[in-house]
ZAGU-646612 format. One line per 4 residues: number of its first residue (from 1); their letters; for each residue x, y, z of N, C-alpha, C, O, CB. Coordinates in nm, 4 decimals. Glycine has a CB too. Layout:
NUM> a> X Y Z X Y Z X Y Z X Y Z X Y Z; ...
This chain:
1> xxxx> 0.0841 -0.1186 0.0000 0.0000 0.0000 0.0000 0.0888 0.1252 0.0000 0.1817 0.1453 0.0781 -0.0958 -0.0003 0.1227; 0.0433 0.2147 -0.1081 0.1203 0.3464 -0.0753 0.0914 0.4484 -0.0003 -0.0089 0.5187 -0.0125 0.1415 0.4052 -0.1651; 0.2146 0.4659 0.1143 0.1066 0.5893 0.1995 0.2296 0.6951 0.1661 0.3114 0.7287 0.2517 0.0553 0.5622 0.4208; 0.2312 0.7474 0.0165 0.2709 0.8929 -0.0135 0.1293 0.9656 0.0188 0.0163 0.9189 0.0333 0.3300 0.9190 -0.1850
5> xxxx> 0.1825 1.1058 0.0246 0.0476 1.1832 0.0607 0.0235 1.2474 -0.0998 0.1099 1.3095 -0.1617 0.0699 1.3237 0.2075; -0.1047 1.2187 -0.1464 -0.1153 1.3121 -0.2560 -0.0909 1.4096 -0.3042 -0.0134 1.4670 -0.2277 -0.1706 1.3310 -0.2728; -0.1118 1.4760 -0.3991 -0.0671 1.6262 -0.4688 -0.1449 1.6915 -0.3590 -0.0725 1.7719 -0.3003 -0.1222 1.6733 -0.6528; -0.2390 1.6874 -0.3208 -0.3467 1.7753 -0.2885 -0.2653 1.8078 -0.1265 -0.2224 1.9136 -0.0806 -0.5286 1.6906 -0.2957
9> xxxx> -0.2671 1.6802 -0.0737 -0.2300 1.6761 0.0643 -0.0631 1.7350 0.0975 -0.0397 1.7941 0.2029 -0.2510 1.5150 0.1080; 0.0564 1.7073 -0.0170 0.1336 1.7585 -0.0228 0.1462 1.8991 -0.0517 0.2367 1.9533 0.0118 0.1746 1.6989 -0.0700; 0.0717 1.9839 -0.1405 0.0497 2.1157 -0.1535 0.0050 2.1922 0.0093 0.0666 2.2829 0.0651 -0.0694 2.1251 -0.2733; -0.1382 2.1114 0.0653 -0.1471 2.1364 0.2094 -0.0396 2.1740 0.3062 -0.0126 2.2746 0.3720 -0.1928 2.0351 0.2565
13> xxxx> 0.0113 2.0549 0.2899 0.1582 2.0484 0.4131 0.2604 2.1483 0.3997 0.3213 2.2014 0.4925 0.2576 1.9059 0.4009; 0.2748 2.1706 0.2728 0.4054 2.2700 0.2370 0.3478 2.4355 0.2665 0.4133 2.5396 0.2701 0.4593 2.2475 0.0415; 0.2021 2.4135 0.2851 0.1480 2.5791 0.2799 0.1293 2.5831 0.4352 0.1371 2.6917 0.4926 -0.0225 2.6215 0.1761; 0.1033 2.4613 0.5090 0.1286 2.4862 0.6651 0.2749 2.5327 0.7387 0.3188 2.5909 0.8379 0.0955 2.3531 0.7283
17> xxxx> 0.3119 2.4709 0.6291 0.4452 2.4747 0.6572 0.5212 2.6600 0.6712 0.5785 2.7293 0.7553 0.5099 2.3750 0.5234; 0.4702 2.6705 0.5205 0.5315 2.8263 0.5120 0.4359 2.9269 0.5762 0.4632 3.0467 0.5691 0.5547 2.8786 0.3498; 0.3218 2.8835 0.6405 0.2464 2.9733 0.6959 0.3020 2.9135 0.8185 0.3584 3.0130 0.8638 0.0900 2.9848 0.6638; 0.3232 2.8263 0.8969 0.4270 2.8447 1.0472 0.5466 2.9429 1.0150 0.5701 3.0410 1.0856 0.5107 2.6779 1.1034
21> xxxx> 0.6151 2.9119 0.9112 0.7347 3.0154 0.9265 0.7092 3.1353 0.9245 0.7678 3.2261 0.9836 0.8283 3.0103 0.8372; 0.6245 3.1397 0.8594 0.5951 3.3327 0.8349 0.5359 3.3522 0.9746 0.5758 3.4609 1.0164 0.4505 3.3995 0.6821; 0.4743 3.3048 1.0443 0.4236 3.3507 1.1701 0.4878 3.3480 1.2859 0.4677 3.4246 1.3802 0.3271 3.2969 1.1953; 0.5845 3.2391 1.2796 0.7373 3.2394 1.3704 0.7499 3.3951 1.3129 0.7042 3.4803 1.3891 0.8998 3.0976 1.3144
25> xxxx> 0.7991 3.4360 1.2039 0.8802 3.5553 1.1957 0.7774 3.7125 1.2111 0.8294 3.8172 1.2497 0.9637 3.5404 1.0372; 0.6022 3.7008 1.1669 0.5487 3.8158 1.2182 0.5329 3.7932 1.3698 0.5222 3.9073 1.4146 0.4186 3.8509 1.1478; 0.5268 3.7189 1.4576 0.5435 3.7309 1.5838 0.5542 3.8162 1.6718 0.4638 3.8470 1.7494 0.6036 3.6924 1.6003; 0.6955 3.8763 1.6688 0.7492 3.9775 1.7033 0.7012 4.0999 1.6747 0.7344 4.1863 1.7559 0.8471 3.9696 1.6717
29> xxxx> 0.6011 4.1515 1.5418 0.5372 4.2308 1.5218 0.3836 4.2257 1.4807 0.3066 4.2770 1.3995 0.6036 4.2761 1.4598; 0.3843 4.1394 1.5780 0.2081 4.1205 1.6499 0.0875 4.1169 1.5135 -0.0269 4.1569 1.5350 0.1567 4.3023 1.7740; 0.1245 4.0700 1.3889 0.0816 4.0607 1.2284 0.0335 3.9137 1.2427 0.0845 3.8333 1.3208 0.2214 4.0864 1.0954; -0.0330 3.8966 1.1889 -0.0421 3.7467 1.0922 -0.0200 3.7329 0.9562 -0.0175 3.8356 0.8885 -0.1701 3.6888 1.0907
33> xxxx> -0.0010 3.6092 0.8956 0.0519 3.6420 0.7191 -0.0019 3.7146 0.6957 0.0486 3.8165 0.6487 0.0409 3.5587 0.5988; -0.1516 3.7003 0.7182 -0.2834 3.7158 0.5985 -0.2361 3.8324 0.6486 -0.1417 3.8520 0.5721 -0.4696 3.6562 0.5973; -0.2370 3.9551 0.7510 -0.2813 4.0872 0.7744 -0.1189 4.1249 0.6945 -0.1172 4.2446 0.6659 -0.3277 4.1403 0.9655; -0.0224 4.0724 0.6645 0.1086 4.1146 0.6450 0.1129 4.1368 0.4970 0.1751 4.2252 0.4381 0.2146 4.0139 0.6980
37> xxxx> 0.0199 4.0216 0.4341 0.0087 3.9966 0.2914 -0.0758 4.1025 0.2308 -0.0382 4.1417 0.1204 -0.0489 3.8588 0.2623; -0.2159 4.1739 0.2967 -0.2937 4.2578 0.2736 -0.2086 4.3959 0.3114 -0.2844 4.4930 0.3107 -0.4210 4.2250 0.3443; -0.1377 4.4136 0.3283 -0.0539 4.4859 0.3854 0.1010 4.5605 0.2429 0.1602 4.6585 0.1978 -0.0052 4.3657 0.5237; 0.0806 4.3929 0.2403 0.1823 4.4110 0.0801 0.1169 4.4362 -0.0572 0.1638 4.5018 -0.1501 0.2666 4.2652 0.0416
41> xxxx> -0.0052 4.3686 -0.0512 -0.0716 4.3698 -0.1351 -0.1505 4.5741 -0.1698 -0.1674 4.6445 -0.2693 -0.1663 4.2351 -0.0854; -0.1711 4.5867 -0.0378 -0.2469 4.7645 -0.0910 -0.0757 4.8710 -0.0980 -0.0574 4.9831 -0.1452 -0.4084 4.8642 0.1070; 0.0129 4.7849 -0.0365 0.1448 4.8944 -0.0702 0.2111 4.8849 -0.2167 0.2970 4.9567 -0.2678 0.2792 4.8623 0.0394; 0.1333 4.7566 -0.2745 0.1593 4.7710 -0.4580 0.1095 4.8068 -0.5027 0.1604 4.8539 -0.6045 0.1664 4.6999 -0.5476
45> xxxx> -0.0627 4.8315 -0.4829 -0.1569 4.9242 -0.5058 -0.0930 5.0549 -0.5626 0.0068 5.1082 -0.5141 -0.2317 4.9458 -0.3820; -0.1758 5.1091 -0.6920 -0.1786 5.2664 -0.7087 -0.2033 5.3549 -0.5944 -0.3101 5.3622 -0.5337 -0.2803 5.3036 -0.8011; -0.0694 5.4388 -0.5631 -0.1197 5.5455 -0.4680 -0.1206 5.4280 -0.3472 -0.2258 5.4524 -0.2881 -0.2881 5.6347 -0.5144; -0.0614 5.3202 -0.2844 -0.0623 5.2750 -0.2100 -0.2010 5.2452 -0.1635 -0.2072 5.1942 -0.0516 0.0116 5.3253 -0.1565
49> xxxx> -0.3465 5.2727 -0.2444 -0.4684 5.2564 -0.1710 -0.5576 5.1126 -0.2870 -0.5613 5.0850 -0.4069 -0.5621 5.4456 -0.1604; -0.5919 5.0801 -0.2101 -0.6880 4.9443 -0.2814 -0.8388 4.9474 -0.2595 -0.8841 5.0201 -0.1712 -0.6451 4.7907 -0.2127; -0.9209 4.8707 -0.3369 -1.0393 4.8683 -0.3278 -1.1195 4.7265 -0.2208 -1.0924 4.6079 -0.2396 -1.0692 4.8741 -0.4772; -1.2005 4.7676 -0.1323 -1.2459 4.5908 -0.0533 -1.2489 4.5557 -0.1573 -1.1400 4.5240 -0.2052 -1.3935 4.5383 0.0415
53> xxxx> -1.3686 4.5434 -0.2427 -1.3931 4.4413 -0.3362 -1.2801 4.3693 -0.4109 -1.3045 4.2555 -0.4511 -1.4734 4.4945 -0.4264; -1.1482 4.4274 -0.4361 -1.0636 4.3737 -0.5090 -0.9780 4.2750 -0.4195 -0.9209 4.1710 -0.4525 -0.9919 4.4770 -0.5770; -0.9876 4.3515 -0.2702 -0.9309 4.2628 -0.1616 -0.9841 4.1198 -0.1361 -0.9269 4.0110 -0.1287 -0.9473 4.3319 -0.0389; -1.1086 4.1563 -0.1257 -1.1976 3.9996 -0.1149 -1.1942 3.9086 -0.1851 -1.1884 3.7893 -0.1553 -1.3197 3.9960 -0.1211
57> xxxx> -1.1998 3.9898 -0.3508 -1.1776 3.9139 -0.4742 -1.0116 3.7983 -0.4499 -0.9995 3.6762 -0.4400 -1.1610 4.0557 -0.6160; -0.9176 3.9041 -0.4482 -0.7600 3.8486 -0.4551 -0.7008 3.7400 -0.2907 -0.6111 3.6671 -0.2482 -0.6451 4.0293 -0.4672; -0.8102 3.7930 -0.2617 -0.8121 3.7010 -0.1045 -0.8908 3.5783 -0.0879 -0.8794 3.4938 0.0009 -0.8741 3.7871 0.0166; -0.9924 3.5822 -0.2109 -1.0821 3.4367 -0.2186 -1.1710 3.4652 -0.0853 -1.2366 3.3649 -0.0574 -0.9732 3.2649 -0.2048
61> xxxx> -1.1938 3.5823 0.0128 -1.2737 3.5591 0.0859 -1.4220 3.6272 0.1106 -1.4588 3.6948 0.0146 -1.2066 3.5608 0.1657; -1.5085 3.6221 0.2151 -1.6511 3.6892 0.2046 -1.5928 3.8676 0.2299 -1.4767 3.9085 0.2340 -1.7843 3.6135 0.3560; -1.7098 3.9376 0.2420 -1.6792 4.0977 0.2434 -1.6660 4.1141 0.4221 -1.6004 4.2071 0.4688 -1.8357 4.2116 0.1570; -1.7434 4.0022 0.5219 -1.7056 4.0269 0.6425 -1.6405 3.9826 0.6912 -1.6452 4.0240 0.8070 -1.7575 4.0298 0.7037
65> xxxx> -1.5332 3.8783 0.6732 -1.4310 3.8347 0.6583 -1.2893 3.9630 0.6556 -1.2151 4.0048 0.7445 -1.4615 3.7512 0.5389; -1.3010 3.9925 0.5126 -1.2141 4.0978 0.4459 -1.2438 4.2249 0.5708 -1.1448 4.2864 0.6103 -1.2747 4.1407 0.2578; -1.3712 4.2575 0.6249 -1.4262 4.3892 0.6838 -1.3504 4.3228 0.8396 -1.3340 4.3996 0.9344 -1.6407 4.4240 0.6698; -1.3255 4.2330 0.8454 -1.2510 4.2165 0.9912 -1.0853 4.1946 0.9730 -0.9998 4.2450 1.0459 -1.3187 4.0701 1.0775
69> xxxx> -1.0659 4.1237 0.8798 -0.8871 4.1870 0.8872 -0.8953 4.3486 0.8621 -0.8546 4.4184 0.9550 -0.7648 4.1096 0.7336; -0.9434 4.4133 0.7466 -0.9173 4.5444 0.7512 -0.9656 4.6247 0.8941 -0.9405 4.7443 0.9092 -0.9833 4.5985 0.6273; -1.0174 4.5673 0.9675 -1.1029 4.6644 1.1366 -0.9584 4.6386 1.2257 -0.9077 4.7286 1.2926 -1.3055 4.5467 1.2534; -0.9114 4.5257 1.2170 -0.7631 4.4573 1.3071 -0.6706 4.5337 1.2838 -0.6078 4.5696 1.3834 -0.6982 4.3085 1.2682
73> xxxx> -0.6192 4.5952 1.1308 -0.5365 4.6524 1.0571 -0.5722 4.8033 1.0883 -0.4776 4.8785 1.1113 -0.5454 4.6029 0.9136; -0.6780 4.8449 1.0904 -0.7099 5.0045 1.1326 -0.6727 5.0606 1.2994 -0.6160 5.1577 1.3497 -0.8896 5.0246 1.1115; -0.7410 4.9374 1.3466 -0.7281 4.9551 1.5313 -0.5071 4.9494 1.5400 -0.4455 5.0058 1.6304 -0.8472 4.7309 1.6549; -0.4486 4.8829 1.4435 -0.3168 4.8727 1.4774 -0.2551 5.0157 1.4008 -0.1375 5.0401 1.3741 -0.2516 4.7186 1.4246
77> xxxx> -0.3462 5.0792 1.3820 -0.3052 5.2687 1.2688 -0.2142 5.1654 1.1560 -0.0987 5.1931 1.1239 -0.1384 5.4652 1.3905; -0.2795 5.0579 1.1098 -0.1554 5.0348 0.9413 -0.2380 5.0598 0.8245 -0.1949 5.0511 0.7095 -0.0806 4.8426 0.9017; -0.3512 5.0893 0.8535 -0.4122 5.1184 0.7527 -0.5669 5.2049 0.7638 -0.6451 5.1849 0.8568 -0.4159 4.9933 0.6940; -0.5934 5.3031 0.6513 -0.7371 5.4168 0.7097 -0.8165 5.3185 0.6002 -0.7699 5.2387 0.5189 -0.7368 5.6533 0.6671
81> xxxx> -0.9574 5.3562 0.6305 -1.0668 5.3166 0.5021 -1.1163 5.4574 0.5285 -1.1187 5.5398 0.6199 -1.2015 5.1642 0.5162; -1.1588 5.4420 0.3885 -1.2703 5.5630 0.3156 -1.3277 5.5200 0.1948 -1.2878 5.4398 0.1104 -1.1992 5.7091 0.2711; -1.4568 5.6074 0.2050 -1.5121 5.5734 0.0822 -1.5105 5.6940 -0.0108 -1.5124 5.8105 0.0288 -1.6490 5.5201 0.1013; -1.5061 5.6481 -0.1615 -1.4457 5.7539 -0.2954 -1.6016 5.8694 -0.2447 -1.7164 5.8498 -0.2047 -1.4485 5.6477 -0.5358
85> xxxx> -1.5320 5.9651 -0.2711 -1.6051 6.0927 -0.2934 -1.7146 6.1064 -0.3959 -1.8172 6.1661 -0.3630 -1.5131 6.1872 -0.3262; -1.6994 6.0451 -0.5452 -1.7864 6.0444 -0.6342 -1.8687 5.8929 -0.6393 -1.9492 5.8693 -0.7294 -1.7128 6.0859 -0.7584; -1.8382 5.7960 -0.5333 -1.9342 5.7099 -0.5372 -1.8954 5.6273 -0.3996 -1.8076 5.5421 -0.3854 -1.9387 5.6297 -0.6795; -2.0291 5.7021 -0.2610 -2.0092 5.6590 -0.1335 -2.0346 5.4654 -0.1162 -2.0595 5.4155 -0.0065 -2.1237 5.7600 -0.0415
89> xxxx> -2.0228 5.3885 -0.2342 -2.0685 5.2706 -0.2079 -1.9616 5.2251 -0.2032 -1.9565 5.1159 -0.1466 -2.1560 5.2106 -0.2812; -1.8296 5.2816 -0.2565 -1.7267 5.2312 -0.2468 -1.6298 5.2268 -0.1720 -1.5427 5.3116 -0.1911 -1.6990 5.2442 -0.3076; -1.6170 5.1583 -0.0962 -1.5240 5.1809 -0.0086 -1.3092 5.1313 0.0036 -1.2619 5.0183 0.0157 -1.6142 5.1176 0.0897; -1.2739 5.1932 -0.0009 -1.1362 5.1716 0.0258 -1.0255 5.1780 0.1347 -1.0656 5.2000 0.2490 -1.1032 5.2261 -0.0369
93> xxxx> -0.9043 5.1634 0.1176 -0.8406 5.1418 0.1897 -0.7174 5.1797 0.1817 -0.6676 5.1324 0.0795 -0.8560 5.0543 0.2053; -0.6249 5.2595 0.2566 -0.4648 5.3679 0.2173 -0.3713 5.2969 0.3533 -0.4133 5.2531 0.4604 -0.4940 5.6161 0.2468; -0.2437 5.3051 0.3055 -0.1739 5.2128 0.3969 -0.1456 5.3639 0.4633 -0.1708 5.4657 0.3988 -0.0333 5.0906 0.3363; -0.0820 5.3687 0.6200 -0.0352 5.4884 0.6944 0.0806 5.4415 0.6939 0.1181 5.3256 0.6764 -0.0913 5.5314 0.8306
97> xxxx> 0.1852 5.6119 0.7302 0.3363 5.5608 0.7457 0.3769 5.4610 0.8259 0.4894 5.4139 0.8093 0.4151 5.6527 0.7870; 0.2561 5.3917 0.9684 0.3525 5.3030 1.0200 0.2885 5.1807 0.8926 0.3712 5.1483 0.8073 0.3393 5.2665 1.2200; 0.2210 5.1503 0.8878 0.1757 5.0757 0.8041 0.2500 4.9914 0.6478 0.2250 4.8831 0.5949 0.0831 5.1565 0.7864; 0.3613 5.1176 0.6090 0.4628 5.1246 0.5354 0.5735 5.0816 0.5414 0.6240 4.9956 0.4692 0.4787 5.2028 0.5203
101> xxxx> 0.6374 5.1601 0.6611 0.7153 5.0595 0.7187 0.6860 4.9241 0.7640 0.7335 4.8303 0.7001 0.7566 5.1059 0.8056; 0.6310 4.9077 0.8419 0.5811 4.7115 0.8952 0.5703 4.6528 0.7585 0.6045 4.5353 0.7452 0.3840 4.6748 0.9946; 0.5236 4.7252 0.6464 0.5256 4.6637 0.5378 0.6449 4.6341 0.4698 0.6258 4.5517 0.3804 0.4565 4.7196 0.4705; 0.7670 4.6738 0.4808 0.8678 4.6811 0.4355 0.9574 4.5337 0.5324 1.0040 4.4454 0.4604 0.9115 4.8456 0.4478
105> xxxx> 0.9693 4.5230 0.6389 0.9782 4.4453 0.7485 0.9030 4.2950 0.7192 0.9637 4.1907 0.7434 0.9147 4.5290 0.8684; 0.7597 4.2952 0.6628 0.6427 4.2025 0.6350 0.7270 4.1501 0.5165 0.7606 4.0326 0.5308 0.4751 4.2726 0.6021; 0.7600 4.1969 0.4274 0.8485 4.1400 0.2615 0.9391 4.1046 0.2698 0.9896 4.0400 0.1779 0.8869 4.2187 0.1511; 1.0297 4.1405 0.4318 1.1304 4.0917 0.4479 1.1329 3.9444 0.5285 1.2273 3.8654 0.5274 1.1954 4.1908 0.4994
109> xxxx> 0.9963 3.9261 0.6035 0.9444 3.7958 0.6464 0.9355 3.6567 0.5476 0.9984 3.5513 0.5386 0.8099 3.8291 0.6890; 0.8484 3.7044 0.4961 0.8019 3.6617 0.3275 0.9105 3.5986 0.2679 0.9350 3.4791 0.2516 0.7639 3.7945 0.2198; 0.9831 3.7193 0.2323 1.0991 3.6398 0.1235 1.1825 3.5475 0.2304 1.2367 3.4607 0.1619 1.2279 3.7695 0.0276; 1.2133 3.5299 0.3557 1.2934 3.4916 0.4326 1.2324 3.3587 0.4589 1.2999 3.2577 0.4385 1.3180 3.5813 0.5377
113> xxxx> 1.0924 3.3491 0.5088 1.0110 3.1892 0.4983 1.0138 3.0963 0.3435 1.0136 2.9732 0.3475 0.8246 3.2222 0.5294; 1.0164 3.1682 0.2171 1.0305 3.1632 0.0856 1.1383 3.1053 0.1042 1.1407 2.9823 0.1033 1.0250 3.2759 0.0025; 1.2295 3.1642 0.1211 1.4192 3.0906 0.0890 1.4377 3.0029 0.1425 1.5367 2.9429 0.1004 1.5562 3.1587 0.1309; 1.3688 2.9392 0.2564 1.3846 2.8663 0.3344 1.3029 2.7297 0.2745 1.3449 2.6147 0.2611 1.3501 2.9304 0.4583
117> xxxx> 1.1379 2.8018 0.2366 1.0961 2.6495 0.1728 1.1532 2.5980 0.0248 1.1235 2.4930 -0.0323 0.9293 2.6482 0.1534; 1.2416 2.6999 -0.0194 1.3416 2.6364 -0.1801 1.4883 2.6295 -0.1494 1.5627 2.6343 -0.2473 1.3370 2.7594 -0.3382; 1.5430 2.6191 -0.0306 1.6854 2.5873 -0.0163 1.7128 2.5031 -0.1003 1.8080 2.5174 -0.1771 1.7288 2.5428 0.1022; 1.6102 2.3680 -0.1013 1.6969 2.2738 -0.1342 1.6715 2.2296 -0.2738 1.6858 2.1152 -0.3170 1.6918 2.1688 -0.0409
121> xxxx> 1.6255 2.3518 -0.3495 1.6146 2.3481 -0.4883 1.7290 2.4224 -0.5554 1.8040 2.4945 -0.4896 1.4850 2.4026 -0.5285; 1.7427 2.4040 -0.6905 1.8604 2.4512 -0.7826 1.7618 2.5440 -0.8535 1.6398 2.5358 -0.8393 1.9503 2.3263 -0.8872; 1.8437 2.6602 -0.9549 1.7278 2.7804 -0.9912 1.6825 2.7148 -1.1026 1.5896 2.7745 -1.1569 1.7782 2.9498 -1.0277; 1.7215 2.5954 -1.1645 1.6439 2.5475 -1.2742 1.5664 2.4837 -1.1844 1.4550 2.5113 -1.2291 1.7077 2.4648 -1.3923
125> xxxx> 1.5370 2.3789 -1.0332 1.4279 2.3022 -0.9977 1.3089 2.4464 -0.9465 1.1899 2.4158 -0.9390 1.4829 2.1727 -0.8603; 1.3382 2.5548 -0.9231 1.3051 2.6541 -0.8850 1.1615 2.7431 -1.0081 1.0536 2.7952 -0.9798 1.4550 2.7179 -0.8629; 1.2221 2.7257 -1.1206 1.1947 2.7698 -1.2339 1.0780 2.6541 -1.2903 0.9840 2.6739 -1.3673 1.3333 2.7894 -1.3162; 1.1127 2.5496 -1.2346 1.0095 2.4721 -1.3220 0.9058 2.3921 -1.2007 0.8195 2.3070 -1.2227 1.1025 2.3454 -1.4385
129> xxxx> 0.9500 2.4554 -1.0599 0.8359 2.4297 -0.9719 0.7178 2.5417 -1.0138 0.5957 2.5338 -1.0271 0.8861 2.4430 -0.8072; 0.8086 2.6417 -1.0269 0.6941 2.7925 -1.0408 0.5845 2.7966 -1.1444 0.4802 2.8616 -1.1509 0.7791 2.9362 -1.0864; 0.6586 2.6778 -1.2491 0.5796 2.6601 -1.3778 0.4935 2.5847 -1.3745 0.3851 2.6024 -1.4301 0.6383 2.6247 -1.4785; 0.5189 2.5049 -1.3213 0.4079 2.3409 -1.2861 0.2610 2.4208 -1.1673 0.1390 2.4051 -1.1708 0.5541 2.1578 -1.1384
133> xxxx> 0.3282 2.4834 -1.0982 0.2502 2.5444 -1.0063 0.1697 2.5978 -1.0295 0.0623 2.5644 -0.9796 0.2862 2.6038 -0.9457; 0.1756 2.6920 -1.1038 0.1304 2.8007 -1.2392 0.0321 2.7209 -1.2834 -0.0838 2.7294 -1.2427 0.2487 2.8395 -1.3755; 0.0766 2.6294 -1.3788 -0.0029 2.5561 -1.4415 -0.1474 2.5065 -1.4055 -0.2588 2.5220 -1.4555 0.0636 2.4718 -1.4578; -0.0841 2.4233 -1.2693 -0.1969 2.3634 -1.1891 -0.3038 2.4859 -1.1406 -0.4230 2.4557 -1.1337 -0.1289 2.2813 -1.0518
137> xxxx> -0.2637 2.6178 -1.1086 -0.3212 2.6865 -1.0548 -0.4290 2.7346 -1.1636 -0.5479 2.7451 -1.1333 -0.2370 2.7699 -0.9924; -0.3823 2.7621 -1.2871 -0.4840 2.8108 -1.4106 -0.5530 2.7289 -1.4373 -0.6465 2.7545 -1.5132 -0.4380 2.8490 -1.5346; -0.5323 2.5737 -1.3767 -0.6224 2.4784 -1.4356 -0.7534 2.5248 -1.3678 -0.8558 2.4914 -1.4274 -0.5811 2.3186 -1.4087; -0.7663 2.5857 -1.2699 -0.8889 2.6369 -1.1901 -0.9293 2.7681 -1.2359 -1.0295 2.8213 -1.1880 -0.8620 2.6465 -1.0384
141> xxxx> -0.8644 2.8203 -1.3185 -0.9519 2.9498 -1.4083 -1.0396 2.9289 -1.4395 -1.0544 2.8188 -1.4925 -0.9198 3.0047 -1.5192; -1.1455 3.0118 -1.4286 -1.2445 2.9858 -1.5171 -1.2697 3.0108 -1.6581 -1.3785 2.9997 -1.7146 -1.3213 3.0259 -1.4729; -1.1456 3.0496 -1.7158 -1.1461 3.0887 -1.9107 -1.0528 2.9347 -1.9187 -1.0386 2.9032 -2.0368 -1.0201 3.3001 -1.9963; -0.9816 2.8247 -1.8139 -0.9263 2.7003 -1.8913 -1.0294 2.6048 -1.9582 -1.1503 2.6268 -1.9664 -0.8445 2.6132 -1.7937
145> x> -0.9890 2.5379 -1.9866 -1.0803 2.4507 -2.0643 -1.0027 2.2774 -2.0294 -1.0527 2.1763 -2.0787 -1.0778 2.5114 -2.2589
């Protein structure tokens, strides 16, 4: 009997995995990935500010979900919401200077749990994990076929 763990179950393990490390390393600055990642994610943003809806969208999660990391993230001053001036339904979100910094610190987490789960790859096994990954991941688009 084979007890390898499947694709599915192996993808699992390796994402527990790099989500312990990243949280060993936000620790110290009282973050979780997810709030570190939303964090990186509106500081690539135009103008450093993002839209919920695009957050929820790129986060795969509900709007009260998304409305409680961003309430966690406001109460810590890393980030303001407002809604656009020419249309109050919309609401957004602007990173603050501390918010900027921790963000800078957060990428340095990131890439540091990252290096750690491809040590023991070469930049060609590196290059063609990213591709396979890729792959598998578009297979869940909804324009694949």
């Amino acid at each position: 009997m084979d007890t390898s763990p499947s694709f599915g179950q192996l993808i699992k393990c390796i994402h527990h995995c790099l989500v312990a490390e990243a949280s060993r390393h936000f620790s110290d600055i009282d973050l979780t990935p997810t709030q570190a990642h939303i964090l990186i994610v509106v500081h690539r943003a135009q103008n450093e500010t993002a839209r919920m809806k695009e957050l929820e969208r790129d986060f795969h999660c509900a709007q009260s979900t998304m409305a409680g990391l961003i309430q966690r993230l406001e109460k810590k001053k890393l980030l303001t919401s407002f809604t656009l001036d020419d249309d109050r339904r919309i609401k957004c979100v602007r990173l603050t200077d501390e918010g900027r910094a921790l963000c800078d610190r957060s990428k340095a987490s990131i890439e540091s749990a990252e290096k750690t789960m491809l040590s023991s790859l070469s930049e060609t096994e590196k290059a063609q994990a990213y591709s396979l990954l890729q792959k598998m991941y578009d297979s869940f688009s909804p324009t694949s076929t």
